[in-house]
N, C-alpha and C positions, 0 to 999 in steps of 0.2 A: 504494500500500500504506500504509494506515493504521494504529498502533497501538491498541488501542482502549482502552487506558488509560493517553495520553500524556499525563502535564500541564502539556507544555511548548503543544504544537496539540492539544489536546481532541480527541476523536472529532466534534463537531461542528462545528466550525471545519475539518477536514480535509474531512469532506463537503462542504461549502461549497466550496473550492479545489476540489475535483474537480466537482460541478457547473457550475462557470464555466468548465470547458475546454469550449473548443470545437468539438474533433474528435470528429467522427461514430461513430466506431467507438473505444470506452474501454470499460473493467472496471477497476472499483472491489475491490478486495480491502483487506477488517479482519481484521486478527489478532485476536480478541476476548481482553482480559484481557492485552495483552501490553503492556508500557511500553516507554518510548519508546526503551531501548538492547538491549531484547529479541531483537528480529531480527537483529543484528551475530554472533551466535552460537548454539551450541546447536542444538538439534532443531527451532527455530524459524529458523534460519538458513537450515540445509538445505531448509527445506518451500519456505520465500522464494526462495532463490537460486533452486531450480527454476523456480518460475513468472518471474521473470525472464529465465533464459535461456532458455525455450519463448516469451517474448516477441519479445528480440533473433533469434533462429532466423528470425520470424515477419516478422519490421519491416525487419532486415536486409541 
């Protein structure tokens, strides 16, 4: 999960890190317009948190 208007890791610098993993099976998620302490709270939290725990559920 990348912020797409962190200017601590740029959105393109973060794509980068996620294309050099290696595991076959990945999803990429940008929050677009969101900086980078965005996701810790808020109605941007909750959207996150969920796909994170439909992740853990899944990996497990």
């Amino acid at each position: 999960m990348i912020a797409g208007d962190d200017r601590v890791n740029p959105l393109p610098q973060g794509i980068a890190l996620f294309d050099i993993v290696a595991a076959a099976e990945k999803k990429l998620h940008v929050e677009a317009e969101a900086k980078r302490y965005a996701r810790y709270s808020g109605p941007r939290f909750d959207h996150l948190i969920a796909q994170q725990i439909d992740w853990y559920r899944a990996w497990l």
